[in-house]
N, C-alpha and C positions, 0 to 999 in steps of 0.2 A: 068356525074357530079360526079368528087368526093367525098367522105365525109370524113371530117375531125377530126378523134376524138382526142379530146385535153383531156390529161390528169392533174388532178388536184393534184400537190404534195404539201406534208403538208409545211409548213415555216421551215427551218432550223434556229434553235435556240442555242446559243452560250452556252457554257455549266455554270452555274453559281458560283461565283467565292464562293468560302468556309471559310470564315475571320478563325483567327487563333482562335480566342475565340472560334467560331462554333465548330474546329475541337477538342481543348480540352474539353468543353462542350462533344461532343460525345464519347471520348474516356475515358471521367472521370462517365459516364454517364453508362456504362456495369459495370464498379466496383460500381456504386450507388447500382443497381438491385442485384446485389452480398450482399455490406455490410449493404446496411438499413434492412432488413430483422433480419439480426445478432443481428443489435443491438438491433431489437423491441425484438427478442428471449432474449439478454442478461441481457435487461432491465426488466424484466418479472419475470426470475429466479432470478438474483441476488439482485429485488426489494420485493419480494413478500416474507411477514413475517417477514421484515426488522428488527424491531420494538424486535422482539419475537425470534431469533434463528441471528449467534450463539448466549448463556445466558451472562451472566455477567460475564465472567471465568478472564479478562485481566485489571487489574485497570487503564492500560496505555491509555484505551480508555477514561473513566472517566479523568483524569491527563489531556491530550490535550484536550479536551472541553472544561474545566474546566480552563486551560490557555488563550484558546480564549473568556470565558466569561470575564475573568479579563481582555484581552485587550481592550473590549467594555466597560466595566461597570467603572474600573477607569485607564485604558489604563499604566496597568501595563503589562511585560510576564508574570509574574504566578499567582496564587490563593497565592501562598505563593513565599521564599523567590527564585527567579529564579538565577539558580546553572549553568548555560551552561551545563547540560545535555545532548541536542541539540541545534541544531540552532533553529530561532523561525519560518520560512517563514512556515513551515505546520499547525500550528496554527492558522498562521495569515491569510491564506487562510480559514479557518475552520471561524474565527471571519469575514470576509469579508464577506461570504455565509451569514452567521447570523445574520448579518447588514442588508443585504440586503434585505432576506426575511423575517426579523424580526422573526428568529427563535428560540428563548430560551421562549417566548410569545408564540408563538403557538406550539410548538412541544409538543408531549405527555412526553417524557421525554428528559432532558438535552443531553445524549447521543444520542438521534435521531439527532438530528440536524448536527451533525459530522458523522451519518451515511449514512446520507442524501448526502454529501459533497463525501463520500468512494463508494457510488452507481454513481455519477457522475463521478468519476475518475476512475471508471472502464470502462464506456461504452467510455468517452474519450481515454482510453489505448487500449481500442479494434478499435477504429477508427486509431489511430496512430500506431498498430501493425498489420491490413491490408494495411498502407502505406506504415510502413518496408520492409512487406513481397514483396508488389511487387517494391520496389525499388532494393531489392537483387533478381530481375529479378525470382519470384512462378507468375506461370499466376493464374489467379482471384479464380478458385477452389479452388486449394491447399492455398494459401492466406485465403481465407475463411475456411479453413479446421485448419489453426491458431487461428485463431480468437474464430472458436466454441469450441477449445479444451482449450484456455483463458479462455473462459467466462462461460463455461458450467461445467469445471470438478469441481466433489462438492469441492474437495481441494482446488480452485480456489473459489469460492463463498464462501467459510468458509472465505477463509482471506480477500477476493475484500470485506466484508462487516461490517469487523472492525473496527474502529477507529485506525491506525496505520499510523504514520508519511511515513513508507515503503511506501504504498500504492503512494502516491503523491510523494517520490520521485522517484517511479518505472515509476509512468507515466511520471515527467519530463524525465527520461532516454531512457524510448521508444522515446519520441522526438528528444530527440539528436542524438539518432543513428540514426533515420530516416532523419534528417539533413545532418548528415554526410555521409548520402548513397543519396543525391540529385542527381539526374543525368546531373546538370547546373555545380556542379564543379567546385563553381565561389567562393568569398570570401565572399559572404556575405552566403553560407549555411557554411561554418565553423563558423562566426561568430555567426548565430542563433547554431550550435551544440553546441557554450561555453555558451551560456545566457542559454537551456534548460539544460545542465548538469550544470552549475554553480546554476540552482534553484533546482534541485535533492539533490547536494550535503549540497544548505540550510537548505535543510528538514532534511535529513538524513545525515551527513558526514560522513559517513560508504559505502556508494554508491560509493565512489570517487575508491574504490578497482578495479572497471572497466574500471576507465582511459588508463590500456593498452589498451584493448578491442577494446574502442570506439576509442583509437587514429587510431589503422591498418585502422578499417572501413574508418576513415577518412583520411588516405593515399592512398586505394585502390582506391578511389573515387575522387582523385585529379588530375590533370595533372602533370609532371613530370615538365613539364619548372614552372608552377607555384606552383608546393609543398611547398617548403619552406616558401612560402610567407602566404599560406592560413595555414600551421601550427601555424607562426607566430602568425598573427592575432587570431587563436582560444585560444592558450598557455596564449597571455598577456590577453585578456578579461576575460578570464577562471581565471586566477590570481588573475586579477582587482576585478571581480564579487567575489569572496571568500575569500579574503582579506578584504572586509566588515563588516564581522564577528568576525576577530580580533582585527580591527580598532575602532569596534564599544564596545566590551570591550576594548581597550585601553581610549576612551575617557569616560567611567565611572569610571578609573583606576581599572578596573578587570581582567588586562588580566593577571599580574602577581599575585602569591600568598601575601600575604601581611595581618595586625591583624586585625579583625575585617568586614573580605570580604570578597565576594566569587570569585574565582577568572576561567580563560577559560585554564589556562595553566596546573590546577590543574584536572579541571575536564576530559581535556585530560589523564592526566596521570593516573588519576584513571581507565577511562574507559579501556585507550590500558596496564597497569601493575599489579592495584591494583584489578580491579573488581577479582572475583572467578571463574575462570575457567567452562567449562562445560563440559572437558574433549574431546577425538576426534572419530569423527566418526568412525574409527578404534578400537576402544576398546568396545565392546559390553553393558559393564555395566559402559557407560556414558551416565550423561543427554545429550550429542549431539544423540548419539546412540540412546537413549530413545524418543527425540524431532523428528530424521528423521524418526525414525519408527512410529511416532503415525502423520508423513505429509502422509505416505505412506499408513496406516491405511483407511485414508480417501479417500485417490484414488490412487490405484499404477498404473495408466495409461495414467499421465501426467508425472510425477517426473523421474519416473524408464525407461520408453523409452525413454525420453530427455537425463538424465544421459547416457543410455548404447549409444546414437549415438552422444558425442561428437566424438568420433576418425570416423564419417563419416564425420562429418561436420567439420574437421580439411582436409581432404582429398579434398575436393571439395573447391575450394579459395573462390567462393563468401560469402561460409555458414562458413568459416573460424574464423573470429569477434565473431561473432554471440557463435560459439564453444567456445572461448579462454573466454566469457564473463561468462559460465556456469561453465567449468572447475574453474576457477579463486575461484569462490564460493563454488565448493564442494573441492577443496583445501582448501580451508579457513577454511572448517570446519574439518580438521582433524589435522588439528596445535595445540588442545588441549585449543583453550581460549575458551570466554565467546561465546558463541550461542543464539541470542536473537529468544523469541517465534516465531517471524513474518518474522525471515530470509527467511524465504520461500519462500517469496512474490517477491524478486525480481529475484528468479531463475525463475517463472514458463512462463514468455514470451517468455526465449531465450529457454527451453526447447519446449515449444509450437512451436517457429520457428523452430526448430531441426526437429523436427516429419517431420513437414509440408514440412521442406526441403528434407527431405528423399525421402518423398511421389511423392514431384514433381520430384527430380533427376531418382530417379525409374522407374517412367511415360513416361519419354523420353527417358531413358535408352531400354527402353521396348515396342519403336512402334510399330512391329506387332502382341505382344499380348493386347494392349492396354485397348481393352476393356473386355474381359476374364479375365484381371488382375484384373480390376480398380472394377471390380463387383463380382472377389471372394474378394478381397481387403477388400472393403465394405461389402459385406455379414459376413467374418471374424470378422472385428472393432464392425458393428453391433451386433455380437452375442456374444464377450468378455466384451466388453464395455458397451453399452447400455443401456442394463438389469439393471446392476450395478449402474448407474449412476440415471436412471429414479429412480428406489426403495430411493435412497438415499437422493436423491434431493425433492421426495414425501416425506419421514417422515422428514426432515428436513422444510418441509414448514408447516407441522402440531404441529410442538412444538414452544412449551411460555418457553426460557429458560430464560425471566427476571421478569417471574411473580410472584414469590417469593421476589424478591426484590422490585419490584413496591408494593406489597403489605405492606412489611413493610413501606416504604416511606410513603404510605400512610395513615398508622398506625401512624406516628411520629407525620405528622401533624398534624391528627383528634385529640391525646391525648396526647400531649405534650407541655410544654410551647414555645415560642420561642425562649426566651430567655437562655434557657435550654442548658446545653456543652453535645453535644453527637460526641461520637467519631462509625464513620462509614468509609466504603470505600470511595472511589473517586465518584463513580456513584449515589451511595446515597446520597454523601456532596452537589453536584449539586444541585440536587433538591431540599433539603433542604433551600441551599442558595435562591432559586428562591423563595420560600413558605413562605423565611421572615424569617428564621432561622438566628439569630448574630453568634451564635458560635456553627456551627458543626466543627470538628475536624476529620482531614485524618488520620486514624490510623497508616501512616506510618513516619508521623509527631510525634507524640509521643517520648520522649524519643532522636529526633536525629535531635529535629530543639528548636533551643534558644529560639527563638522568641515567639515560640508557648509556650513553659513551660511556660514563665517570665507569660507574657499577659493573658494566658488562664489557662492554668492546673498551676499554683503557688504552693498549697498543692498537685500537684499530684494526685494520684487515689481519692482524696478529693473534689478536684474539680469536678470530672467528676457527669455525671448526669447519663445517659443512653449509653451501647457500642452498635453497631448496627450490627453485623458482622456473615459470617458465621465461620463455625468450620477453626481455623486456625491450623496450622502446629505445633509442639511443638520447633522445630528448629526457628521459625518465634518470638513463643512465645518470647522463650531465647532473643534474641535480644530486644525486646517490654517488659523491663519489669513490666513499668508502667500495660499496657494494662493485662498481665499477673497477677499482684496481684489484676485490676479492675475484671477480669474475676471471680475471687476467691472471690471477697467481693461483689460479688451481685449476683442475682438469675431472673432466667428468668422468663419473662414479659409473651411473647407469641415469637409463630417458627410460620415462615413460608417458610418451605420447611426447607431447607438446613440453613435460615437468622433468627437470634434469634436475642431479641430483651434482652436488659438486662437493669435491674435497678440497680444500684449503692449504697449500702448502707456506704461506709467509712465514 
């Protein structure tokens, strides 16, 4: 009798089908594990002692707050008489925040609330400059290796936590590049490149200097049979979106100069003819010279390797853009005009991707020493960097540079009328407003706004009640020179720190 053994084989099963969602899902899903980490790291550093560091050095942070309360409170642009300066969209992002979380109410001080707004817009610029990165083709390290040198270099957290309109329009602009490097190619990522650069250049219309830049990106990134079509569409919406701005003084009749207005034609021409120069980075004993040496001051190992590897990243096409948008800004500053403090802020991304792109071109340059490279590499960065950066970023979280001035603030109100004219900074006028104060007075108001004379100072130094300032400049003085003879006809109250408080006798 035979015996039969029957084998028992498992069920063949059809392989399961992968939807496309699934497969982006997975593959956005290794860049999560990459960037969420970053950002809890970036969130950390450039949230931590917010409040307290950097001090009060910049009125322009006070100014943009202070515009966004007036859009909330009687839905004017400024505390005072609004000149086109700027455009208003960074403000009115700052006044939306404020709305929403009912921030001038709870914040400890007026200026938190807009700092609060500069910490969100950083960790946003760090999410959208690991997009960039790998949309110009850094696999996830190197892209991560951008991102950390964004968000961590102290130079980078000195400005990500300022009040500066820069700020917001850097991150609309990381947007748009990263639009314009979509790998769809299609017309509707040129049309988001024009709405995110077209809200950059509302913030800041000085940003627009990149338009070459961001155009190439957006040629590289296009098809040849449909170029012209997807340039189209970004050129007119980009027109359209920006054109808003003059439209919108035209229908106040401001856009031309004219008796009795302020006008947006005028305050162009002051900005790009009449403003004072800052002379060029080229000439050692200029404030630009002075300005790029005290960015470098604070970390020479984002600025200074970005700068020396534009001509790699002019070499290599992809990191090409990217180069010509660096270049473009340190040309800019050697043409001898005006250098504003916070120019910085919008080099240090594309300098950030420059590194990063070196790093990754190297990496594959370099397969069979790869990893001998990648770990003297990092042992190197660790041991020039690191050190430097930890020490820096430690005493920087230990210091109160606004506690001198919160202190007087709160001197004003405990022993002062309300009703009382004191003339103080911008960050002080805030909070004074909030505390019920009628008439503080921006010392930069003084002397060079009508309105404020007629209404408030009429007798001049006569009027005044209390100055509130620290030590100003004698060059500052000359120009102020109500504040100048108020300085002279009264005698200090009480100092705290560097912020003296003065009574007024005229």
């Amino acid at each position: 009798m035979t015996a039969v053994l029957e084998i028992e084989r498992s069920p063949v099963r059809a392989p399961v089908a992968v939807t496309v969602r699934e497969s982006r899902w997975r593959h956005h899903r290794r860049s999560l594990y990459v960037l969420t980490p970053l950002l809890v790291l970036a969130g950390f550093v450039n949230g931590w002692n917010l409040h307290g560091w950097p001090g009060r050095i910049n009125d322009d942070e006070g100014t943009y707050v202070n515009q966004a309360w007036a859009m909330l409170d009687h839905g004017a642009l400024s505390h005072y008489t609004y000149w086109y300066d700027h455009p208003f969209l960074g403000w009115a992002i700052i006044a939306g925040y404020a709305g929403v979380t009912d921030g001038f109410d709870r914040a400890p001080s007026a200026v938190m609330v807009g700092r609060e707004v500069m910490l969100i817009s950083a960790l946003v610029s760090c999410a959208l400059l690991f997009l960039l990165a790998r949309r110009l083709r850094l696999n996830r390290a190197w892209s991560g290796v951008a991102v950390f040198v964004f968000a961590i270099s102290p130079l980078a957290v000195f400005f990500h936590r300022m009040v500066f309109l820069d700020n917001l329009a850097t991150m609309f602009t990381i947007a748009a590049f990263a639009a314009a490097a979509s790998p769809r190619r299609s017309v509707g990522a040129s049309l988001w490149t024009a709405i995110w650069f077209a809200s950059a250049a509302l913030c800041k219309e000085t940003i627009v200097i990149l338009l070459p830049a961001l155009v190439w990106l957006l040629v590289q990134h296009t098809s040849r049979r449909t170029r012209v079509w997807n340039l189209g569409v970004f050129f007119v919406s980009f027109g359209v979106l920006v054109a808003s701005y003059p439209v919108f003084a035209l229908l106040k009749n401001e856009l031309l100069p004219g008796e009795g207005h302020v006008s947006l034609t005028w305050a162009l021409w002051w900005q790009v003819f009449a403003r004072r120069g800052s002379g060029s980075l080229l000439d050692p004993s200029s404030g630009t010279y002075s300005l790029a040496k005290s960015w470098v001051d604070l970390d020479p190992w984002l600025l200074l390797p970005g700068v020396a590897l534009i001509a790699v990243g002019l070499v290599v096409r992809r990191f090409r853009p990217v180069a010509l948008a660096l270049l473009i800004q340190v040309v800019m500053m050697c043409r001898g005009g005006y250098v504003p403090f916070a120019y910085v802020i919008a080099l240090l991304p594309f300098a950030a991707l420059l590194i990063a792109g070196a790093g990754d071109v190297a990496w594959s340059r370099l397969s069979r020493f790869r990893l001998p490279s990648a770990l003297a590499a990092g042992a190197l960065a660790a041991l020039l960097v690191l050190p430097g950066w930890v020490t820096t970023l430690r005493d920087q979280a230990k210091v109160d540079g606004s506690a001198d001035s919160r202190a007087a603030t709160q001197w004003i109100i405990d022993n002062v009328a309300r009703d009382a004219v004191v003339v103080t900074d911008d960050y002080i006028w805030m909070d004074l407003k909030l505390a019920g104060f009628t008439k503080p007075v921006w010392l930069w108001k003084v002397d060079t706004d009508p309105a404020v004379m007629a209404d408030i100072l009429p007798a001049g130094v006569a009027s005044i009640d209390y100055i509130v300032i620290a030590k100003l400049a004698g060059t500052t003085l000359a120009e102020l020179p109500t504040i100048k003879q108020g300085m002279v006809e009264s005698t200090e109250v009480v100092r705290f720190g560097e912020v003296v408080v003065r009574k007024v006798h005229a």
